[in-house]
C-alpha positions in Angstrom: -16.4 31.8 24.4 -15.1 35.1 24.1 -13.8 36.6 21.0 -10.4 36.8 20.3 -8.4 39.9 21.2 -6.9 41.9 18.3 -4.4 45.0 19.2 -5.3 46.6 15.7 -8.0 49.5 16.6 -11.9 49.3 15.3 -11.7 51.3 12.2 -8.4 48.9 10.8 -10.5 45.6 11.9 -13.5 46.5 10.0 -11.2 47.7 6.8 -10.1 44.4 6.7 -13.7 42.8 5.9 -14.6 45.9 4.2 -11.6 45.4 1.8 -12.3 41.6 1.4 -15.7 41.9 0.1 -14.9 45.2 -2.2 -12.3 43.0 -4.2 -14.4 39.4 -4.2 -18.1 40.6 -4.5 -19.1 37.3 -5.1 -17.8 35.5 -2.2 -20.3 34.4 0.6 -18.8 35.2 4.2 -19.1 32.7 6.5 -16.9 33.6 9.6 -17.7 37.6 10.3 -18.6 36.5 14.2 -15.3 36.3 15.7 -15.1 39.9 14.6 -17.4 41.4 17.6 -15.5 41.4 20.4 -15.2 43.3 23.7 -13.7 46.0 22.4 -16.0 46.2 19.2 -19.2 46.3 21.8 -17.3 49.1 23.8 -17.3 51.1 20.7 -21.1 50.6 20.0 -22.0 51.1 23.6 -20.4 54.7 22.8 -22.2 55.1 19.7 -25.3 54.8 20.7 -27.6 57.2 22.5 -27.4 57.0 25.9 -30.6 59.1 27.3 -33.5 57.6 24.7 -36.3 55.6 26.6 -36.3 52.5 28.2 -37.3 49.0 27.0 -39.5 46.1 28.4 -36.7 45.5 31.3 -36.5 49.3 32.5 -32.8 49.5 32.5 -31.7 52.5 32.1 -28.0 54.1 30.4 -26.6 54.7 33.5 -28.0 51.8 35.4 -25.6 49.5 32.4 -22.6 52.0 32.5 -22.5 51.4 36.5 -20.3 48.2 35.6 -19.9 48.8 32.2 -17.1 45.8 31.8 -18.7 42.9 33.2 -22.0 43.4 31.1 -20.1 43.9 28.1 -18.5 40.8 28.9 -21.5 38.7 29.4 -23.5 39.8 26.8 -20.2 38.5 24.2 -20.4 35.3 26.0 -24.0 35.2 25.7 -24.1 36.3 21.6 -21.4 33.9 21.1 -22.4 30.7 22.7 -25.9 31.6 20.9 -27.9 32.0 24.4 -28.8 35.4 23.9 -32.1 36.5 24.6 -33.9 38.8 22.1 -36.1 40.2 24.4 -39.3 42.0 22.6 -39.6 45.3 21.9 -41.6 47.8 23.7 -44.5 50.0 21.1 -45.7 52.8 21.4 -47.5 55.7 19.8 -47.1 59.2 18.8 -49.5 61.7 17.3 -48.6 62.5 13.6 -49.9 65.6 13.0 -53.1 66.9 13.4 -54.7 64.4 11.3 -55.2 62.5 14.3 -53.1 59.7 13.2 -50.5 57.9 15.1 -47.0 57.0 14.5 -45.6 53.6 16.1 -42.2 53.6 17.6 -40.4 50.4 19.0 -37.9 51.0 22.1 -35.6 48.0 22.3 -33.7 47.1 25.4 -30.1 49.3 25.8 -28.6 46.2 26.1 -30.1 44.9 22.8 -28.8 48.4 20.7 -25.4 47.7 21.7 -25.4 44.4 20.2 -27.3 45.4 17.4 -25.1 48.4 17.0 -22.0 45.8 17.0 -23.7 43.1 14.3 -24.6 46.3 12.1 -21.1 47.9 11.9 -19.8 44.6 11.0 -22.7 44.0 8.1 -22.0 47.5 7.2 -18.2 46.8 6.4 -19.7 44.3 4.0 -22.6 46.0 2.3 -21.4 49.0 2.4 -19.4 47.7 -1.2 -22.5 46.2 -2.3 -24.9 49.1 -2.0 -25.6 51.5 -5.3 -24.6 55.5 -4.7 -28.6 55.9 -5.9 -28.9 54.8 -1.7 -28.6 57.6 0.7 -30.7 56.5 4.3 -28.8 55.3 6.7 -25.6 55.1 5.6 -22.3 55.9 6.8 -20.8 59.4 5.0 -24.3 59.8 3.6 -27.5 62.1 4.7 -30.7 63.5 3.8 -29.0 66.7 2.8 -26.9 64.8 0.0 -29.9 63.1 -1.7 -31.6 66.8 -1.8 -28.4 68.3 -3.1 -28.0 65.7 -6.0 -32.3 65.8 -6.4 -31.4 69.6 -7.3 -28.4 69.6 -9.3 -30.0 66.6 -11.7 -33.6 68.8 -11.6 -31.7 71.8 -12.8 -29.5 70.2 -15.2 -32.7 68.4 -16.7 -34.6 71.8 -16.5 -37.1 69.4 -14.8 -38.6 66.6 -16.1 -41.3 64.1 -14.9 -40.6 63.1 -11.2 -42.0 59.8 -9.8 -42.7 60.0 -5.9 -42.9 55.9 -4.9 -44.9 55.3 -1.5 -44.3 51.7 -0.2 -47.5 50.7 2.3 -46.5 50.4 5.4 -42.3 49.1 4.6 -41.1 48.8 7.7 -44.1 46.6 8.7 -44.2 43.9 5.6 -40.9 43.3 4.7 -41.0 39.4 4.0 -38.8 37.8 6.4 -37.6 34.7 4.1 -37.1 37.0 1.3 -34.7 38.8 3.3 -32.5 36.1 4.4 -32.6 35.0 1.2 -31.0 38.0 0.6 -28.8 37.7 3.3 -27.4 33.7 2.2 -25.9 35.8 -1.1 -23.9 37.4 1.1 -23.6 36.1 4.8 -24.0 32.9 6.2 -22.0 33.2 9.4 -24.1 31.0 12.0 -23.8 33.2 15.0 -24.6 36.4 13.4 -27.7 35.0 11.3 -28.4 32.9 14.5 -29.0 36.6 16.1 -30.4 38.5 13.4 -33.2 35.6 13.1 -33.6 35.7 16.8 -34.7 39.4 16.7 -36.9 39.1 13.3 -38.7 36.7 15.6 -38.3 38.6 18.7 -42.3 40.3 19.0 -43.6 43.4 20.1 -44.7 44.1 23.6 -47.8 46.1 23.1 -51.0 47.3 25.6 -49.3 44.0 27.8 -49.5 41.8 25.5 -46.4 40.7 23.4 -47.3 39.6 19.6 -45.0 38.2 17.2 -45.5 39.7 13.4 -44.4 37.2 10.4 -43.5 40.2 8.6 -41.3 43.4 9.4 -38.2 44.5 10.7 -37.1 44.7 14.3 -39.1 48.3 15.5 -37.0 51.1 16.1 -33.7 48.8 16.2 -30.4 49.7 15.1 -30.1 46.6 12.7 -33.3 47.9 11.2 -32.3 50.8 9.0 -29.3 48.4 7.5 -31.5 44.8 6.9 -34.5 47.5 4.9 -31.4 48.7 2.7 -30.2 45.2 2.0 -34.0 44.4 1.1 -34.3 47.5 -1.4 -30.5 47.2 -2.7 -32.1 44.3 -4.5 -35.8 45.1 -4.7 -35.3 48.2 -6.5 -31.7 49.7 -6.8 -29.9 46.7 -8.4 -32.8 46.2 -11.0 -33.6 50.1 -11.7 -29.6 50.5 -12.5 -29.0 47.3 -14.0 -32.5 46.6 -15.9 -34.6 49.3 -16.3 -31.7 52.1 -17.3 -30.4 50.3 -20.1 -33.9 50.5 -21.7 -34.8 54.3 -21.0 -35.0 56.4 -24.1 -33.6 59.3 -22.3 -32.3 60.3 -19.0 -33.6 58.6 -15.7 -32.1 58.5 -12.2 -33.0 57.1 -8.6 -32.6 59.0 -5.5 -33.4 56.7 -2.3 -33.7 57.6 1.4 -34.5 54.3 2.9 -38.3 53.4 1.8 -38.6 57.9 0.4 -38.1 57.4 -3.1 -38.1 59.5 -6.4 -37.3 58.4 -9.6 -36.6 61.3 -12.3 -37.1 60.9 -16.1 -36.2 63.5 -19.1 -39.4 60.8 -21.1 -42.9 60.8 -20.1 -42.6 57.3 -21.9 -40.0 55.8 -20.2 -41.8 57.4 -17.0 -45.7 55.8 -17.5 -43.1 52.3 -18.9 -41.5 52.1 -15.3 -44.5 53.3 -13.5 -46.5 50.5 -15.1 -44.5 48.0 -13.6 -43.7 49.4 -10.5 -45.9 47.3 -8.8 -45.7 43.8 -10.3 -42.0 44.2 -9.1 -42.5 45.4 -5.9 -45.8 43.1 -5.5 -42.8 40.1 -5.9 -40.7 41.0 -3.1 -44.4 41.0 -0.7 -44.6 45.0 -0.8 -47.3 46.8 -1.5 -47.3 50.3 -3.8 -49.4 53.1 -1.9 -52.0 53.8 -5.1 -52.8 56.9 -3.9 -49.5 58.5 -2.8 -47.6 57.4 -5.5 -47.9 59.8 -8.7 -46.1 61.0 -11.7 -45.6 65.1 -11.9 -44.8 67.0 -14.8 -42.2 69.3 -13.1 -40.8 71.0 -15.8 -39.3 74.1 -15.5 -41.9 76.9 -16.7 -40.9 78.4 -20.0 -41.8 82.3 -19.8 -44.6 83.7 -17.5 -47.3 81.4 -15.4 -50.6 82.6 -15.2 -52.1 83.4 -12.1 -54.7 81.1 -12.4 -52.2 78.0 -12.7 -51.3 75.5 -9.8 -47.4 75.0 -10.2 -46.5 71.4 -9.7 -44.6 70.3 -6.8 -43.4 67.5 -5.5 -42.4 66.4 -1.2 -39.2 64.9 -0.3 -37.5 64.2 3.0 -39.5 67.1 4.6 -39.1 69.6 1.8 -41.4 71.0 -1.0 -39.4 71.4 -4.3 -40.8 73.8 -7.0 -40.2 76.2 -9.5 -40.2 80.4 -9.0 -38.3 83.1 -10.3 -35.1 84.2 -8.6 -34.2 88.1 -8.3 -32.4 88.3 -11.4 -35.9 86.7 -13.1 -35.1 83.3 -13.9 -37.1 80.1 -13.3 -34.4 77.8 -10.5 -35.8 74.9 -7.9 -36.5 76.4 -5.1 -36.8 74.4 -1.4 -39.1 75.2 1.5 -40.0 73.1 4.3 -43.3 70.9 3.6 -46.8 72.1 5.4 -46.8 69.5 7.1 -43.6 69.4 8.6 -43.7 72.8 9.8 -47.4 72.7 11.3 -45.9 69.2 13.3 -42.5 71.3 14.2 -45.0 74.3 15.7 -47.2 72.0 17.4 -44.3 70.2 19.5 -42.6 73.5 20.3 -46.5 75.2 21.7 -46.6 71.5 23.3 -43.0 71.7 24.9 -43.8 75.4 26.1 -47.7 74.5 27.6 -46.3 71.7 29.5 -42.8 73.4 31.1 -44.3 77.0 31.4 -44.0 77.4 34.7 -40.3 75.8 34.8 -37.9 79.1 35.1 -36.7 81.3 31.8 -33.0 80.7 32.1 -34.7 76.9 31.1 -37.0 77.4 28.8 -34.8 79.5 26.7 -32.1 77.0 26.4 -34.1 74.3 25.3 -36.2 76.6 22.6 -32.6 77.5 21.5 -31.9 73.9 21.0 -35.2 72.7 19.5 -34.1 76.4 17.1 -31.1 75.4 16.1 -31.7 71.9 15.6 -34.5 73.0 13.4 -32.3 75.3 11.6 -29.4 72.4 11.2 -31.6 70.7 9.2 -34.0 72.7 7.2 -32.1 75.9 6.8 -30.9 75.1 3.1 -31.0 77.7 0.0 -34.0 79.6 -0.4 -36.3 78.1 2.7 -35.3 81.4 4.8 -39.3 82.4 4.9 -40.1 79.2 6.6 -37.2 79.3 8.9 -38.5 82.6 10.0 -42.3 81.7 10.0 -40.4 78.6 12.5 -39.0 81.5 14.8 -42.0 83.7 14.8 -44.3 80.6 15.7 -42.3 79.1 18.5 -41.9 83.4 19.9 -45.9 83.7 19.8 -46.1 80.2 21.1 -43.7 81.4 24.7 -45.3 84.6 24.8 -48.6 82.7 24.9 -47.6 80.4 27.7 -45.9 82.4 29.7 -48.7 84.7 29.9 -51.0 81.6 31.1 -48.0 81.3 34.4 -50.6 82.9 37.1 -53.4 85.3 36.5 -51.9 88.2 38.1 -48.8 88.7 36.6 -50.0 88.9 32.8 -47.1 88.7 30.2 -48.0 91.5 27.4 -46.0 91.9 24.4 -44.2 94.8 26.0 -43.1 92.7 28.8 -42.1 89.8 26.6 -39.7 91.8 23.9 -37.9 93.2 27.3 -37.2 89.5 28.4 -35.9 89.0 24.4 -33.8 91.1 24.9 -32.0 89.6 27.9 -32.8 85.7 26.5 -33.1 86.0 22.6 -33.5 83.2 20.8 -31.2 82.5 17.8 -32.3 83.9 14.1 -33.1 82.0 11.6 -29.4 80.7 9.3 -29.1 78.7 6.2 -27.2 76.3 7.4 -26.5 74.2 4.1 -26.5 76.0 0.5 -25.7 75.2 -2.9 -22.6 78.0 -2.8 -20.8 77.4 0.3 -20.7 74.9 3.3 -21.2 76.5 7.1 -20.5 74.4 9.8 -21.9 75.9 13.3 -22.8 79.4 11.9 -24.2 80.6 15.4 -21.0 79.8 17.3 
């Protein structure tokens, strides 16, 4: 039955049930459902990315937008007379690195993001005043870029302290599904929307041709995934680090959260080895697992006078960056950013991959993707003080073309003199600090 039509706009529907459960945070929902209607799906169709892969049916973007109105229609019918499909979704692997080890993505139907994308804006509107400011991943008005900004203002207000880096085995994978809708009758019960969200929990992954269905996990690479690990986590860890563990610190402590990438700062190496001694007893309770080797306290105070040669400063990884202590120009000890080893070797290796496969495609192409894959590397890791590794970006990915473009044909050889004439006519963008601590740029190469 379709939903009923509602002449307020998107943003005023979802206010409503975002007001609702800010002012009664005890109150279990139990009609959300009639919320998602045509119009609701047309928003999420536009939302989500229209040119990512395709799932185990093969439609495609276009193929869907070809008769945009009737699909839209049929899939409400479907989602609320609870004969939706969840159809599985498609696995598969990509090369992390160059240790040799694989990454596994899921591709769900495009059909099944819009719906997803739908059932998550409405969940969002309610969790949204349930979730802890300590949460940053995957949140609307939140990024990556505020966590690190917040990581650095508390690091250099503490003048350091000891910093807890928390590795969760394999989240994604072993989240217990009857915890989490456990979790979920606290808050929602509405039958149609649990109905779904229980239908792609059990939905399976269609793998080498054959389709298994995990007990444990969350639905790969699906728009509802990001949201149902927060609501798992919000109580796993957030709700009792701010409510339990705070009250009994000594000193300072604070929780900065990316989705599963966690830190957890302390001004007491007491309260520090307390917490990280029953880290895993509380995680072990929810069915998680505490990576032993990856998780480790750091003394990261800030040095006090000069550091011998000799001495290994601590550091410690977060979203992508390094964090560590040097001396400024004016000769004081501040945190300093740069992009993590690993990140940047990855980054290099998919540029030198991009330009090996497409070398013989013509320049005017080339150069506007590498000034994409520049920029977009810029947009995110060009913060204060990672300038050297924005340029050691630039001057990998300009060896990297010269390299393949003097591999085009045997006779007409690309040499160095050669290439800096064709920069010259195509140059690729320098290297910008896009976010910094002292002023906000938006599009600084426009």
């Amino acid at each position: 039955m379709p939903g009923t039509p509602s002449p307020d706009p998107i943003s005023t529907k979802l206010e409503r049930i975002a007001t609702l459960a800010r002012h009664r945070p005890a109150l279990v929902l139990t009609s959300l459902a009639h919320h998602i209607d045509v119009a609701l799906l047309r928003e999420a169709y536009r939302r989500i990315r229209k040119d990512g892969a395709v799932g185990v049916d093969g439609q495609t973007a276009a193929a869907y937008a070809a008769n945009l109105e009737t699909n839209l229609q049929t899939l409400l019918d479907r989602f609320k007379a609870g004969t939706y499909h969840a159809p599985p979704v498609r696995r598969v692997h990509i090369a992390k690195g160059r240790s040799g080890k694989t990454r596994p993505i899921g591709i769900p139907t495009f059909e099944d993001k819009i719906l997803q994308r739908a059932v998550a804006m409405v969940l969002e509107a309610v969790y949204e005043q349930d979730f802890l400011p300590c949460s940053y991943g995957f949140r609307p008005g939140r990024s990556a870029h505020q966590a690190l900004q917040i990581l650095w203002e508390a690091l250099t207000e503490m003048h350091g302290g000891w910093v807890l880096e928390v590795d969760i085995q394999s989240f994604f994978d072993t989240l217990d599904h009857e915890r989490l809708r456990l979790m979920l009758d606290q808050r929602v019960r509405d039958g149609v929307l649990r109905r779904t969200i229980n239908k792609w929990l059990k939905a399976g992954v269609l793998e080498a041709g054959a389709v298994r269905h995990p007990t444990t996990g969350t639905p790969q690479g699906g728009v509802i995934s990001p949201l149902l690990a927060n609501i798992y986590l919000h109580e796993v860890l957030d709700q009792w680090f701010e409510t339990v563990v705070k009250p009994r610190m000594q000193g300072r402590a604070q929780l900065i959260r990316y989705a599963d990438d966690i830190v957890i700062l302390f001004s007491s190496e007491h309260d520090a080895r307390r917490v990280l001694a029953v880290l895993s007893k509380r995680f072990g309770k929810y069915g998680l697992t505490i990576h032993a080797e990856k998780t480790r306290l750091v003394d990261f105070h800030q040095p006090r006078g000069p550091v011998p040669r000799a001495t290994r400063p601590a550091t410690f990884d977060l979203l992508g960056f390094t964090h560590f202590w040097a001396k400024s120009w004016r000769g004081r000890w501040v945190l300093k950013r740069k992009t993590a080893r690993s990140r940047l070797n990855r980054a290099v290796i998919a540029a030198s991959t991009w330009c090996r496969i497409h070398r013989h495609r013509p320049i005017v192409e080339q150069h506007r993707r590498l000034t994409l894959m520049l920029r977009g590397h810029y947009g995110y890791f060009g913060i204060t003080g990672n300038f050297r590794s924005l340029q050691a970006y630039r001057e990998a990915v300009v060896r990297g073309w010269r390299k393949w473009l003097d591999r085009r044909s045997q006779r007409a050889r690309m040499n160095w003199l050669r290439f800096h004439r064709l920069l010259e006519r195509y140059p690729l963008p320098a290297p910008v600090v896009v976010h910094t601590v002292y002023r906000r740029a938006a599009k600084p190469w426009t």
